[in-house]
N, C-alpha and C positions, 0 to 999 in steps of 0.2 A: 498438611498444607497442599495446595492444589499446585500439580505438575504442567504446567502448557508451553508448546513447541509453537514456535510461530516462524514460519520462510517466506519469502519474499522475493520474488525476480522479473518483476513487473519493468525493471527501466536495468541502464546499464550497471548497476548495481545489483548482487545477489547478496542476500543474507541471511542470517539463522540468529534463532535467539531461546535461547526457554530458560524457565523460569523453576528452580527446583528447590524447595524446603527455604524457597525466601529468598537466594538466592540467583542472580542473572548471570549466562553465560553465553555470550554471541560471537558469528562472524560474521566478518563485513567486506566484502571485496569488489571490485569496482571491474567487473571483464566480461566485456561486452562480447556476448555468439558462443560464452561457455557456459550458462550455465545449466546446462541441462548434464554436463559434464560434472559439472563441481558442489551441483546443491545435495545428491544424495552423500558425498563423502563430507560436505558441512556439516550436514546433518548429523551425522555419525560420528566428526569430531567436536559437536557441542554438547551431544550426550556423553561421552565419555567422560568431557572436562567436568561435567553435574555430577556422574559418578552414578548413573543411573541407568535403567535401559528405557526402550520406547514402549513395554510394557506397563511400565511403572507410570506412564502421561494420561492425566485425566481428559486431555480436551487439545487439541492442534489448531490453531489459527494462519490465514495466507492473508497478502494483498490478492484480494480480488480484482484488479483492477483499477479504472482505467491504465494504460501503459502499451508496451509495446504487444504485437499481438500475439506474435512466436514465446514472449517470457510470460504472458498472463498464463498461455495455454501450461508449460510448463508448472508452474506453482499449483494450478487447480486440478492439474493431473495427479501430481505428486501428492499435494493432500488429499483427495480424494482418496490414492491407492492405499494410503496410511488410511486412513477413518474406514476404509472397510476391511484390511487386513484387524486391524487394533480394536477394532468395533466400539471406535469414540466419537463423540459428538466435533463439529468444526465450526470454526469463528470465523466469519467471510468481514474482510475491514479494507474499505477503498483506498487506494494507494494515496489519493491527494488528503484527505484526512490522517494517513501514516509522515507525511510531507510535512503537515503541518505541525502536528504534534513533534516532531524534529526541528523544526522551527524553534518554536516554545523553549525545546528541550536546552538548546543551543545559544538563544540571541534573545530569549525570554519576552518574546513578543506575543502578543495576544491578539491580534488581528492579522490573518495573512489570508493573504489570495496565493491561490496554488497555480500556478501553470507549469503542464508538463508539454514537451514538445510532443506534435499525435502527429506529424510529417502532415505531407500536403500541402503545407501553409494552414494550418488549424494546431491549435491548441485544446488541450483538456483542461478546464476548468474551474473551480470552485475554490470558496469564501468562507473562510472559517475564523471561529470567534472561542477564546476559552470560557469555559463554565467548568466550575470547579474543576481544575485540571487536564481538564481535556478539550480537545480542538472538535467543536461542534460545527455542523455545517450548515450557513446562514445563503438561503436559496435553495440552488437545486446545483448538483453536477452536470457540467456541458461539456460538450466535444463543438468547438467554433472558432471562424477565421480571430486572429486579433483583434480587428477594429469593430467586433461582435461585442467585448469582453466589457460589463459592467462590475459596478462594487454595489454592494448592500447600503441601501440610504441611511449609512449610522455615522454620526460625525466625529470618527477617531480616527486616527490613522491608520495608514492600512501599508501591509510588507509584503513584497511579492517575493517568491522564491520557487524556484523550479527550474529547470531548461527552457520551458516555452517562453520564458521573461527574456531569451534572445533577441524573439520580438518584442522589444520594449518601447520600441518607437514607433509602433504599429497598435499598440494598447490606450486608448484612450480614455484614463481614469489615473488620478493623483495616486501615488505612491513613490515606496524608497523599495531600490531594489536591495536582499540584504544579500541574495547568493544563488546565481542562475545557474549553478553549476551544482547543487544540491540533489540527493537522490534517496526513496525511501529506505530507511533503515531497518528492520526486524526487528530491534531495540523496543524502537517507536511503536511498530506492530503491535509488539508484547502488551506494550501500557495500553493499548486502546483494548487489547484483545479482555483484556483482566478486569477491565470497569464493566467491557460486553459478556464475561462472563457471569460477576457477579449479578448482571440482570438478567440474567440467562436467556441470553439470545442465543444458543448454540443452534444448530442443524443438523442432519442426519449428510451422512458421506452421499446420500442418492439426492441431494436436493444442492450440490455444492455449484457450482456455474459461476463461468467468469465474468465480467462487466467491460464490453469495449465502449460504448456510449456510442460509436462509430455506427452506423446501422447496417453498414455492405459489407465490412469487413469479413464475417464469416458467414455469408450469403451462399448456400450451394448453389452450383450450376447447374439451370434447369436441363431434365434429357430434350435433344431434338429431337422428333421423330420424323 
């Protein structure tokens, strides 16, 4: 059976999850400015709980993204340092599509709009719809004020969940809010990671890069001369 790690510290939530002889073993903790601090010793205590090591992992998955900018950089460091130490392939899965599949997972909804808080008064956002078990994304992923934020022309209902749904009175499209206080899980990661594997979307540890949607965010400073 196939071994995959999957972390996640894109929002105030850090977590760990992998997946071993069938098997799921995660953590999940919600501490916001640590976790650059706590995700390598997750890490270490969700292998031990498998009963395995990080030799034995076929394949490492992250939220890539969108999220906060200091936790994206985190998560894609870290998996990166694993895929070239370990010399495995990595599964890059957007954090609002891990959001969603959490959704699903939880309140069994098949239509959610994702907004994550991106500061500024702007929201990250995207529209996701299940097919066969998993939260597929219908449009494109944006980074935009609220009163920007449309839904896909499909006549079902639709669930928003995420932090950016603070602005909910600033959002100008029908929905039920189910939980703005929602955060991506590694869980969730795992599932999307596992359908991406079986298609074998993996990547090489030199092609891993994070996704802010934000375009200035990690803009170097030109030199003055």
């Amino acid at each position: 059976m196939t071994t995959l790690l999957a972390i996640d510290t894109a929002t105030e939530a850090c977590s760990v999850a992998i997946l071993h002889q069938g098997e799921l073993y995660t953590c999940y903790e919600v501490i916001p400015r640590l976790h650059a601090q706590q995700i390598l010793p997750m890490i270490k205590k969700v292998v031990a709980e498998a009963g395995c090591s990080l030799s034995t992992i076929d394949g490492l998955a992250f939220g890539r993204g969108p999220g906060a900018f200091t936790g994206v950089r985190i998560a894609t460091g870290v998996i990166q340092g694993l895929a070239f130490a370990l010399d495995k392939p990595v599964i890059a899965i957007s954090d609002l599509a891990v959001l969603a599949q959490r959704a699903w997972r939880e309140y069994k909804v098949e239509q959610v709009a994702v907004a994550i808080d991106a500061r500024m008064n702007e929201i990250y956002w995207g529209c996701y719809q299940l097919q066969q078990k998993e939260m597929c994304l219908i449009g494109m992923e944006q980074v935009l004020a609220p009163e920007q934020a449309q839904l896909p022309e499909i006549n079902k209902n639709w669930f928003g969940v995420g932090t950016g749904w603070k602005y909910a009175k600033q959002i100008p499209v029908q929905y039920e809010v189910i939980n703005d206080g929602l955060f991506p899980d590694a869980k969730d990661l795992l599932a999307l990671a596992e359908l991406a594997w079986q298609r074998n979307e993996m990547i090489p540890a030199e092609k891993v890069e994070p996704v802010y949607l934000r375009d200035n965010v990690a803009t170097p400073k030109k030199n003055v001369i």
